[in-house]
C-alpha positions in Angstrom: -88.7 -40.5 -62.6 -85.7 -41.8 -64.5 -84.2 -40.3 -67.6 -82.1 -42.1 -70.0 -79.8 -39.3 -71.4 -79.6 -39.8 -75.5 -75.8 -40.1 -77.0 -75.5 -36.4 -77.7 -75.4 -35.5 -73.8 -73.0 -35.7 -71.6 -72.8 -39.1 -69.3 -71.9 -37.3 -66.6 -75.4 -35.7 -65.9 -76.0 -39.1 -64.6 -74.1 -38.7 -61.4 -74.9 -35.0 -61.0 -78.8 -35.3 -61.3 -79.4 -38.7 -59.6 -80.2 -36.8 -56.3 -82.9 -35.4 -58.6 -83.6 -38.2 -61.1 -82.3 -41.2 -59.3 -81.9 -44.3 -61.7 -81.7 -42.7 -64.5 -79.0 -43.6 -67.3 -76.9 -42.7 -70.0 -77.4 -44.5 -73.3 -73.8 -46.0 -73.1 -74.3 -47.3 -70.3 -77.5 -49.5 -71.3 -75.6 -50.5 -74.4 -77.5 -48.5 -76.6 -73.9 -46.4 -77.2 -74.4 -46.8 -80.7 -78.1 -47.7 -81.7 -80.6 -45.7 -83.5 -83.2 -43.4 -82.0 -86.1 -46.1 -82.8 -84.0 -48.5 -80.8 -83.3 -45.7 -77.7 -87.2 -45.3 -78.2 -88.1 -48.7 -77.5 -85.2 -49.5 -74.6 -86.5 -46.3 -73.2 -90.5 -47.9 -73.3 -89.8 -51.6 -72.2 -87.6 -50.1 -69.3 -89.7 -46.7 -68.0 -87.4 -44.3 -69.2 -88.1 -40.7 -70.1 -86.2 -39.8 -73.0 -83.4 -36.9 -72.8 -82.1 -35.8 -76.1 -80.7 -32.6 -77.8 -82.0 -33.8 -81.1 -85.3 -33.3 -82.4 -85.9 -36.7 -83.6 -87.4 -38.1 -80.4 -90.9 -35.0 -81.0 -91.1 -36.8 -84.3 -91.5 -40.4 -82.8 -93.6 -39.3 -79.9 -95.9 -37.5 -82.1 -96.3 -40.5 -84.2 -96.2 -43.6 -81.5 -97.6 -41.0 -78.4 -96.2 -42.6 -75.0 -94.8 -44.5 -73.4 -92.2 -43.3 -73.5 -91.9 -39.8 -73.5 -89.3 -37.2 -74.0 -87.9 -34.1 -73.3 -85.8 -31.8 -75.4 -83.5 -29.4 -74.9 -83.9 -26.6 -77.4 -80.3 -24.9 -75.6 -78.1 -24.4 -78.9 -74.2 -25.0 -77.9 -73.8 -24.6 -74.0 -72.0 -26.8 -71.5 -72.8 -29.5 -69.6 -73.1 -27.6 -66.4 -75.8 -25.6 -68.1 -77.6 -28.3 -69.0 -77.1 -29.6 -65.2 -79.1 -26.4 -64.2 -81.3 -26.4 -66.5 -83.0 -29.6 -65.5 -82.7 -28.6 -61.9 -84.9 -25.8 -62.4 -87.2 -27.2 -64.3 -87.8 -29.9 -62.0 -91.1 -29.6 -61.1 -92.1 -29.4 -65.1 -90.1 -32.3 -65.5 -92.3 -34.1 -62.9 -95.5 -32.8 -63.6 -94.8 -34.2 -67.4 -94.2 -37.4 -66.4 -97.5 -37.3 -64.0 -99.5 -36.8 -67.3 -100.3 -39.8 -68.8 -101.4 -38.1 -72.4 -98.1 -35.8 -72.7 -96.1 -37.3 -74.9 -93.4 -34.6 -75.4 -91.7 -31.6 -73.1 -89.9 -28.8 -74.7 -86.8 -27.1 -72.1 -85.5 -23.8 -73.5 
């Protein structure tokens, strides 16, 4: 499963969770460094992306257009990279099971 990490996380997670999520990308990195979430959205469903994002915008489009693509937000108020690092290390195996369920749309990671 690859991830493409919305504007409002860190591009480092990249590197640090590709043993985990390998080819997954940061939204700079696809050009997108700058585009609005519809445009994420639909880079993220032409390209197999799960969506990352610390902004709640992303439940309200896959609510209305369902997936692909989906995406998972973290509901973690202010906290550090590193803690968001962890975070989707151990939740892992939700993050995979998600993805294995073609009808879920949207994960929540607190």
């Amino acid at each position: 499963m690859k991830l493409l990490f919305d504007q409002n996380l860190s591009p480092h997670l990249v590197d640090a969770l590709t043993d985990l999520y390998p080819g997954s990308a940061h939204v700079r990195d696809v050009g997108l460094a700058r585009a609005d979430d519809r445009e994420v959205w639909e880079h993220a469903k032409t390209q197999g992306f799960v969506v990352v994002s610390k902004d709640s915008n992303f439940h309200q489009l896959a609510f209305l257009h369902g997936p692909p693509p989906k995406a998972v937000w973290l509901r973690l108020g202010n906290c550090t990279t590193e803690d968001i690092e962890q975070v989707l290390r151990a939740r892992h195996a939700d993050v995979v099971a998600f993805g294995d369920h073609l009808e879920e749309a949207f994960l929540v990671l607190e």
